[in-house]
CHARMM-style PDB file with segment names, atoms N, HN, CA, C and O in Angstrom:
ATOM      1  N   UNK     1       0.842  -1.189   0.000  1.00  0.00      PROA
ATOM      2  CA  UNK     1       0.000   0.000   0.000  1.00  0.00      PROA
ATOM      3  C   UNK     1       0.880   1.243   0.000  1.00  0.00      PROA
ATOM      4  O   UNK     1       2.038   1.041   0.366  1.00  0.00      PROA
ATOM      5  N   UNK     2       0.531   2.589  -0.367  1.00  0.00      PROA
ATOM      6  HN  UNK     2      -0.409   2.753  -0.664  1.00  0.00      PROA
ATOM      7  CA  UNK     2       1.267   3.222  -0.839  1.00  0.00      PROA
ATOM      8  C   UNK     2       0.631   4.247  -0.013  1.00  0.00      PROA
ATOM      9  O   UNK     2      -0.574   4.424   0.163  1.00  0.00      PROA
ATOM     10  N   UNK     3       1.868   5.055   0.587  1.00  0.00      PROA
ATOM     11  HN  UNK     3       2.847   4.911   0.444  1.00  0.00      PROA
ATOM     12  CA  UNK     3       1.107   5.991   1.373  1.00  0.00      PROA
ATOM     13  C   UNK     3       1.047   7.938   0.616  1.00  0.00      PROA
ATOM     14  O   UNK     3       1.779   8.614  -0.108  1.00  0.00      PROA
ATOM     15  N   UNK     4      -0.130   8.117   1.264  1.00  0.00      PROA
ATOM     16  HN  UNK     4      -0.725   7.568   1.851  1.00  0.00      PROA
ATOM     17  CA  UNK     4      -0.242   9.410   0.440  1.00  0.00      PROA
ATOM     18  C   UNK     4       0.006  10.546   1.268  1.00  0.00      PROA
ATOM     19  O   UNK     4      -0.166  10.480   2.486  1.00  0.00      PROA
ATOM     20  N   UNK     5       0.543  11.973   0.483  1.00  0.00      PROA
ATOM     21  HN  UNK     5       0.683  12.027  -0.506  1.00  0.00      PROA
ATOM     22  CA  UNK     5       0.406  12.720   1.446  1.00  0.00      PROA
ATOM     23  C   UNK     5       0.063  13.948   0.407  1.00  0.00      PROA
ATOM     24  O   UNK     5       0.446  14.060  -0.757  1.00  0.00      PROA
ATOM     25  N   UNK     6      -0.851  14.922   1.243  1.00  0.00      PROA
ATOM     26  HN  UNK     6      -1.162  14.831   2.189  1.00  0.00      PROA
ATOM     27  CA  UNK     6      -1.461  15.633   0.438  1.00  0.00      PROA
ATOM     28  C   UNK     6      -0.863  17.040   0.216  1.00  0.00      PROA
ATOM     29  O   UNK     6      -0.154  17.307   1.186  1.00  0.00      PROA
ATOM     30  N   UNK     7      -0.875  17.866  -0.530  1.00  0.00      PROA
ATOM     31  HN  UNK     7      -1.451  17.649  -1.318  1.00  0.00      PROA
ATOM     32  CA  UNK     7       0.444  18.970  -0.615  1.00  0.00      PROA
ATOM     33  C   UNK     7      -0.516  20.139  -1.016  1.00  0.00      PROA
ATOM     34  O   UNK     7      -1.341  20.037  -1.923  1.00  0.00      PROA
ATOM     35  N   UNK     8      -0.366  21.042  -0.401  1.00  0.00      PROA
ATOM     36  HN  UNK     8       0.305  21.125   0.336  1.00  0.00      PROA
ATOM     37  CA  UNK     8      -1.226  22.418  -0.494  1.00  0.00      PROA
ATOM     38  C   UNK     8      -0.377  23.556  -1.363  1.00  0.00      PROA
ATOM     39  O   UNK     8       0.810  23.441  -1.668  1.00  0.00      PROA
ATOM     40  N   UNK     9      -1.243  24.686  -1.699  1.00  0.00      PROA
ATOM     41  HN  UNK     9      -2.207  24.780  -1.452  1.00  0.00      PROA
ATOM     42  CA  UNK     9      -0.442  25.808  -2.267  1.00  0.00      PROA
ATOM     43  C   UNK     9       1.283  25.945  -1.730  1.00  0.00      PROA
ATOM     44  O   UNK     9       2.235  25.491  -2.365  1.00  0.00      PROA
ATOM     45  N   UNK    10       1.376  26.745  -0.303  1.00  0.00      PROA
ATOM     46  HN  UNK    10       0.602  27.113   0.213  1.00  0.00      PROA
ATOM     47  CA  UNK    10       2.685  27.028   0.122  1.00  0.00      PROA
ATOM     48  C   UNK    10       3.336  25.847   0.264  1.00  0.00      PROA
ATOM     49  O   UNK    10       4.487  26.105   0.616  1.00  0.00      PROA
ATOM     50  N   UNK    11       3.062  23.949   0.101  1.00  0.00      PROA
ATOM     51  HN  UNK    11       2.127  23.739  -0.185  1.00  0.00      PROA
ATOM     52  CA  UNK    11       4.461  23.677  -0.318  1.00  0.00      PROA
ATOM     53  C   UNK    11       4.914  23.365  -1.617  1.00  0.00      PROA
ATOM     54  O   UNK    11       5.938  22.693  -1.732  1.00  0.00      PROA
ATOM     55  N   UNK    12       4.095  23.887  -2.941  1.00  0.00      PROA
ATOM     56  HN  UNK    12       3.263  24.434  -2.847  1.00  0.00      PROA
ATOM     57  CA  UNK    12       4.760  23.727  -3.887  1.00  0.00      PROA
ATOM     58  C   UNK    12       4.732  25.043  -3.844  1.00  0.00      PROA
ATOM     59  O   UNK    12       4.078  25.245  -4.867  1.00  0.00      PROA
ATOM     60  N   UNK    13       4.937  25.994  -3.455  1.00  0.00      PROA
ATOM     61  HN  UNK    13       5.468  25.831  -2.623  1.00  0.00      PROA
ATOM     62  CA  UNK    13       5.336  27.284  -3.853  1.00  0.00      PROA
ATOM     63  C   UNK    13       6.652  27.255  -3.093  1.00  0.00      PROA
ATOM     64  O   UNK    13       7.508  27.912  -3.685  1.00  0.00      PROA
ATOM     65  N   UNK    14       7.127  26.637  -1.842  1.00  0.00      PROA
ATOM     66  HN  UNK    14       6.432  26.103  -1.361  1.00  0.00      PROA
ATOM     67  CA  UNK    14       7.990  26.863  -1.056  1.00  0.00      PROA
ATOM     68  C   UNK    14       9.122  25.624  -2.227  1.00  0.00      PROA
ATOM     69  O   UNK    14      10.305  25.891  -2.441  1.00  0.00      PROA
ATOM     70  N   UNK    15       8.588  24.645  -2.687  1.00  0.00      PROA
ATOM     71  HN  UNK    15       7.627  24.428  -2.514  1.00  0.00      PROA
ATOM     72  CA  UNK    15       9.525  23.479  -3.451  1.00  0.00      PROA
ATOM     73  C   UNK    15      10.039  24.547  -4.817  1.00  0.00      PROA
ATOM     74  O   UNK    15      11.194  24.598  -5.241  1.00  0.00      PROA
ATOM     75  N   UNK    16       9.021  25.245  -5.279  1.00  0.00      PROA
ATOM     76  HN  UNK    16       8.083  25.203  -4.935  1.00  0.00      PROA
ATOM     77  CA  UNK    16       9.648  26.085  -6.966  1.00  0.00      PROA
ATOM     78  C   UNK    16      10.024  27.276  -7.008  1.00  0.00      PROA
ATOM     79  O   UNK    16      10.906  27.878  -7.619  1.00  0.00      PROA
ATOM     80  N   UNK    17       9.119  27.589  -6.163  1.00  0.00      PROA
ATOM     81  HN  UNK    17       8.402  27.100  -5.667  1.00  0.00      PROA
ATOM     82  CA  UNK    17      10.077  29.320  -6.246  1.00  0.00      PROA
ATOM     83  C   UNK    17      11.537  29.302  -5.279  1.00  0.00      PROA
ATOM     84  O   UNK    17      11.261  29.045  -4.107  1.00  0.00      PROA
ATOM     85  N   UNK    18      12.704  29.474  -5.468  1.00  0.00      PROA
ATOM     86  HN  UNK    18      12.928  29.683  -6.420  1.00  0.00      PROA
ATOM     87  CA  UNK    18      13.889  29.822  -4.348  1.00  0.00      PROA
ATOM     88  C   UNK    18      13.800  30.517  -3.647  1.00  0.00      PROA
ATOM     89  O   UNK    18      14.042  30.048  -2.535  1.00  0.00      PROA
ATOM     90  N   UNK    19      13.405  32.151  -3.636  1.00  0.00      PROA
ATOM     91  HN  UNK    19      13.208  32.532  -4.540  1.00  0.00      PROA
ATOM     92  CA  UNK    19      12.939  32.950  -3.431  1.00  0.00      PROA
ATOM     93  C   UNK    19      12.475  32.544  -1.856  1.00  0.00      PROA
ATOM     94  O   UNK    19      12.908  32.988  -0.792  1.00  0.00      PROA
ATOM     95  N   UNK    20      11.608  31.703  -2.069  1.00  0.00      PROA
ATOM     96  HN  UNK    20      11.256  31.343  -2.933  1.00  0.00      PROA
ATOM     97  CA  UNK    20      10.422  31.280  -0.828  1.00  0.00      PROA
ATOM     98  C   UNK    20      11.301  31.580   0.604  1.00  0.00      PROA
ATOM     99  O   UNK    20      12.472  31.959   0.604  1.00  0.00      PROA
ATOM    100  N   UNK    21      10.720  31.400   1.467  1.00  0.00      PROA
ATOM    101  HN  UNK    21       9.769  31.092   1.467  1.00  0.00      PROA
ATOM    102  CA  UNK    21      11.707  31.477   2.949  1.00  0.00      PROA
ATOM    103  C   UNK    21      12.036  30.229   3.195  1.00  0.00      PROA
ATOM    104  O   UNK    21      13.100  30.014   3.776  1.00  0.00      PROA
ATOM    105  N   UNK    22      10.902  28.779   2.672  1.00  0.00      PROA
ATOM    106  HN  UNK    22      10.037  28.954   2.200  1.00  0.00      PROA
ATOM    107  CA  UNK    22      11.455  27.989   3.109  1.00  0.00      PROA
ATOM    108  C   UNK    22      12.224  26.611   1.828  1.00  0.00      PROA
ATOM    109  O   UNK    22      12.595  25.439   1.756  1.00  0.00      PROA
ATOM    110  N   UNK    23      12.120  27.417   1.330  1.00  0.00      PROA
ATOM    111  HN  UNK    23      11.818  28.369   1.388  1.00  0.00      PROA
ATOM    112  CA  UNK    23      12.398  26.944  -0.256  1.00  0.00      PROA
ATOM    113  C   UNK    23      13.224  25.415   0.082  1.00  0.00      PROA
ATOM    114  O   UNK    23      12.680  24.340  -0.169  1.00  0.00      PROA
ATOM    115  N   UNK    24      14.742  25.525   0.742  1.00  0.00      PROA
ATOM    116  HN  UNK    24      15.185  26.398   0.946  1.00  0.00      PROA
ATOM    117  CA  UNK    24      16.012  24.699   1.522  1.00  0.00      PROA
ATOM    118  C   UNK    24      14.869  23.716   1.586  1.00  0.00      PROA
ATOM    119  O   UNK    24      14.580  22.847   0.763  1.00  0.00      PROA
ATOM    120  N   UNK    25      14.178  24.071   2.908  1.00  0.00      PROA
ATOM    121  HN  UNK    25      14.412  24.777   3.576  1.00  0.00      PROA
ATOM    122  CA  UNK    25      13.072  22.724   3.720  1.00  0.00      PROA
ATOM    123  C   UNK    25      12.258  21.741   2.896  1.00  0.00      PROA
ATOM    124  O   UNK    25      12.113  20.521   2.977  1.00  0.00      PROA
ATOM    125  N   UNK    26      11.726  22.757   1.995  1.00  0.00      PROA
ATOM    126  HN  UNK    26      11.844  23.748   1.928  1.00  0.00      PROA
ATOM    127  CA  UNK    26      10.394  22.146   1.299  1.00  0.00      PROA
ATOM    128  C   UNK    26      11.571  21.276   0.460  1.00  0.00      PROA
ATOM    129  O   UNK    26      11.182  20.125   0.658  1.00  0.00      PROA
ATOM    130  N   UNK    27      12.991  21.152  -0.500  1.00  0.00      PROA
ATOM    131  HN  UNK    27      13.307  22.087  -0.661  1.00  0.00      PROA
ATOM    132  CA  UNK    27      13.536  20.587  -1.141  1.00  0.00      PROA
ATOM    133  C   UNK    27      14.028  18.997  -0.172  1.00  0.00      PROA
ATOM    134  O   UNK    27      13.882  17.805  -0.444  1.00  0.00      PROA
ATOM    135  N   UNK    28      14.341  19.360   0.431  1.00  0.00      PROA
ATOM    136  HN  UNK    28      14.459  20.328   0.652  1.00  0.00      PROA
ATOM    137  CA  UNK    28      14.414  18.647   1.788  1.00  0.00      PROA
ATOM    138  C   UNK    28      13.330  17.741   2.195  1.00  0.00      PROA
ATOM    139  O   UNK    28      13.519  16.613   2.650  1.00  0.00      PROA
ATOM    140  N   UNK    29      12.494  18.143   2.058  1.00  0.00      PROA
ATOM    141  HN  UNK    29      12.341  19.059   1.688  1.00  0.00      PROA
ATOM    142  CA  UNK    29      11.021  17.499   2.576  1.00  0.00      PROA
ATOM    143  C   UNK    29      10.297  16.475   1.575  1.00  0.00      PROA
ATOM    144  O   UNK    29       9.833  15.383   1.904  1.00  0.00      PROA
ATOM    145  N   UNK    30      10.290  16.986   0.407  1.00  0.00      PROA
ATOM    146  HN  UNK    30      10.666  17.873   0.140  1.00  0.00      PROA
ATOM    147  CA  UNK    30      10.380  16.253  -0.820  1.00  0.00      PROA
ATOM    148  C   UNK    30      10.911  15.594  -1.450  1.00  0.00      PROA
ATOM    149  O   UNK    30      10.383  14.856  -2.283  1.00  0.00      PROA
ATOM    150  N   UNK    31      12.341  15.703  -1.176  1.00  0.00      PROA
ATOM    151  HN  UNK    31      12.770  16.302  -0.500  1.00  0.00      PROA
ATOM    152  CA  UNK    31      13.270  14.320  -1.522  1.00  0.00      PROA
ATOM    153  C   UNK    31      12.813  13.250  -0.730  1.00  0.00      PROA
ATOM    154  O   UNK    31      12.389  12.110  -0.921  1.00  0.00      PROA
ATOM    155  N   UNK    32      13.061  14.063   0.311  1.00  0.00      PROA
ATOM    156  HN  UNK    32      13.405  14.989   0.466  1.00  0.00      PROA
ATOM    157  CA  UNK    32      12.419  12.639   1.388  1.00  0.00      PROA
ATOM    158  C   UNK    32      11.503  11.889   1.154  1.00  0.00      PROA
ATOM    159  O   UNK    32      11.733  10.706   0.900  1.00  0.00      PROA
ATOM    160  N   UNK    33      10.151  12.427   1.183  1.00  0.00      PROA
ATOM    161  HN  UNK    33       9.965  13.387   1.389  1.00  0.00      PROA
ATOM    162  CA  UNK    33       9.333  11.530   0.383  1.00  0.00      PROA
ATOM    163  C   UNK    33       9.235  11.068  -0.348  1.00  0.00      PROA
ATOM    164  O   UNK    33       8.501  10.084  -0.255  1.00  0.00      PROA
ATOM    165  N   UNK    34       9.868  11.358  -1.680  1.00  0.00      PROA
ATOM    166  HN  UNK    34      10.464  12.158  -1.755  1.00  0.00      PROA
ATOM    167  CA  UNK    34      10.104  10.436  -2.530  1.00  0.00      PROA
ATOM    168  C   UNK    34      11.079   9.000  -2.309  1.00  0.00      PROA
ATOM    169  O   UNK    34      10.848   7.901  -2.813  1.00  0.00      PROA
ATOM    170  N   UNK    35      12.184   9.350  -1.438  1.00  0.00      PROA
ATOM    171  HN  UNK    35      12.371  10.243  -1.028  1.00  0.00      PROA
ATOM    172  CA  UNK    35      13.059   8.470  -1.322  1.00  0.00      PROA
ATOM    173  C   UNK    35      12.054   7.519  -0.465  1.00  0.00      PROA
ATOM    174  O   UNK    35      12.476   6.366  -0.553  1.00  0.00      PROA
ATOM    175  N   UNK    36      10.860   7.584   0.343  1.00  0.00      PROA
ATOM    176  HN  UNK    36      10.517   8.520   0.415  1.00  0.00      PROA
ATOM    177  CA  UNK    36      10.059   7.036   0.828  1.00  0.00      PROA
ATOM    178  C   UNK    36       9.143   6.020   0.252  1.00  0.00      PROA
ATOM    179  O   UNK    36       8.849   5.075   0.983  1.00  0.00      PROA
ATOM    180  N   UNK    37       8.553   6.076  -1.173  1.00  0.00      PROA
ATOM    181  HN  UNK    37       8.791   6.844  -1.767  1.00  0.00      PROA
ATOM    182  CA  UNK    37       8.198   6.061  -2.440  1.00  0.00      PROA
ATOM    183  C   UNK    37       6.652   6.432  -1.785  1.00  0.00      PROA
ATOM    184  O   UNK    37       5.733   5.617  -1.873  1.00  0.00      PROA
ATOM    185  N   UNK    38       6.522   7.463  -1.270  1.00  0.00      PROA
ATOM    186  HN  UNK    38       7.267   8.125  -1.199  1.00  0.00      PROA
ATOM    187  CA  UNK    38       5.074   8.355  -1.028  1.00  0.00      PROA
ATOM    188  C   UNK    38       4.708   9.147  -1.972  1.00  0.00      PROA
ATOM    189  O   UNK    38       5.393  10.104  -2.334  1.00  0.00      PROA
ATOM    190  N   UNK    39       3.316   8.757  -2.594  1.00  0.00      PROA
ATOM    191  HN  UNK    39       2.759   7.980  -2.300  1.00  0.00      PROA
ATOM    192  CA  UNK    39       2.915   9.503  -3.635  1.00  0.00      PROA
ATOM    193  C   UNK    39       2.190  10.700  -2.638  1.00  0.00      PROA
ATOM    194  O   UNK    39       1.675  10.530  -1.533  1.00  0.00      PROA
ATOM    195  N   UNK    40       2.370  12.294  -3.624  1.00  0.00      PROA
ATOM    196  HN  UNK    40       2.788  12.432  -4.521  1.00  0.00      PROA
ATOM    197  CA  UNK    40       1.963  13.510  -3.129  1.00  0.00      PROA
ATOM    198  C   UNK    40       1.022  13.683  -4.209  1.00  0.00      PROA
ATOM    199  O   UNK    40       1.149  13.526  -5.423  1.00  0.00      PROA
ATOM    200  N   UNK    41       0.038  14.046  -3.482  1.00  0.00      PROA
ATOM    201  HN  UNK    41      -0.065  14.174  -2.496  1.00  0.00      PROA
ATOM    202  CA  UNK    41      -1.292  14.691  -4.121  1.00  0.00      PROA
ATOM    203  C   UNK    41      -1.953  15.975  -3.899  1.00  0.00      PROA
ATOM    204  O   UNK    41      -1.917  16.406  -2.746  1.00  0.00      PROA
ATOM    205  N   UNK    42      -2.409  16.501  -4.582  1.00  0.00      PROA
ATOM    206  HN  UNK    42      -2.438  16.150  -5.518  1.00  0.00      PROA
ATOM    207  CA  UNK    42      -2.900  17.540  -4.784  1.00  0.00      PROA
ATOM    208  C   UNK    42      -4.746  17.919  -5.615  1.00  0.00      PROA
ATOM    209  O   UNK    42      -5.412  17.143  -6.300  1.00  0.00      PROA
ATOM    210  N   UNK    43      -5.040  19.135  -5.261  1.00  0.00      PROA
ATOM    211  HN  UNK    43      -4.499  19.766  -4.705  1.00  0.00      PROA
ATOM    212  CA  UNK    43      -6.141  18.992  -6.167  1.00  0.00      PROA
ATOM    213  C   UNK    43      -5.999  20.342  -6.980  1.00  0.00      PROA
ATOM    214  O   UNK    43      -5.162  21.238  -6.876  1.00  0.00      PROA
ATOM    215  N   UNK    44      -7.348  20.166  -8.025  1.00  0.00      PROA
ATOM    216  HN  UNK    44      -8.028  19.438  -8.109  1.00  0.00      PROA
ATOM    217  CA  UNK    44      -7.140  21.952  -8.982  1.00  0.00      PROA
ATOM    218  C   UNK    44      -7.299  22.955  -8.328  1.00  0.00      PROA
ATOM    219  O   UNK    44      -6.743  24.006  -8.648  1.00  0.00      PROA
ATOM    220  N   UNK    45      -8.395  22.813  -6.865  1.00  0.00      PROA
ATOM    221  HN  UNK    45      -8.847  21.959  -6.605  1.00  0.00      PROA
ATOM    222  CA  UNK    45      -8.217  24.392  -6.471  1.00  0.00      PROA
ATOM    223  C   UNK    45      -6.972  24.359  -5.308  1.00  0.00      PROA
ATOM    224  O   UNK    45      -7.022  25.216  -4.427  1.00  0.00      PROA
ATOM    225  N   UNK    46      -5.924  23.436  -5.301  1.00  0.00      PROA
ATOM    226  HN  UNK    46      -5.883  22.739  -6.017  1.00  0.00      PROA
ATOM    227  CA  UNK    46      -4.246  24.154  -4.728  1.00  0.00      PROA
ATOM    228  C   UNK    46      -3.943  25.179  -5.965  1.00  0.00      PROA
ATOM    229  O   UNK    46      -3.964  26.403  -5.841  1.00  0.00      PROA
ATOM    230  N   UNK    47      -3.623  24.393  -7.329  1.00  0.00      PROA
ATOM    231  HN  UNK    47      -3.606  23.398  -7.430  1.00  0.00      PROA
ATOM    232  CA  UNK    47      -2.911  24.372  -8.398  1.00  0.00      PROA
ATOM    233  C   UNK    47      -3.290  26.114  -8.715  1.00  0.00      PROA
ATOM    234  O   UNK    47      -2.609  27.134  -8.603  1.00  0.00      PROA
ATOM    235  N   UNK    48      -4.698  25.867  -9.151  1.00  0.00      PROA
ATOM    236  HN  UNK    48      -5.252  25.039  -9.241  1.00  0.00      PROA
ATOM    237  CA  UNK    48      -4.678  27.241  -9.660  1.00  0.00      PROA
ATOM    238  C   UNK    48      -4.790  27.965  -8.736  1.00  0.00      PROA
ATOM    239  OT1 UNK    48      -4.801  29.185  -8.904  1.00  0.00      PROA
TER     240      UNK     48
END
């Protein structure tokens, strides 16, 4: 079973923009999970 975790506006804004304050973390945070093999989900009203 594959575990999910759900990802809101500020952490793909904190993963793409550098800029962000926590930009370091969120890159950090996301490797991780992947190295986890945790699928991240999202819906259209994060995105747009």
């Amino acid at each position: 079973m594959t575990n999910k975790v759900f990802v809101d506006t500020s952490g793909w804004a904190n993963l793409f923009i550098a800029t962000e304050s926590y930009h370091e973390q969120a890159k950090q945070w996301f490797q991780h999970k992947r190295q986890q093999n945790q699928a991240m989900v999202t819906t259209n009203y994060v995105v747009l």
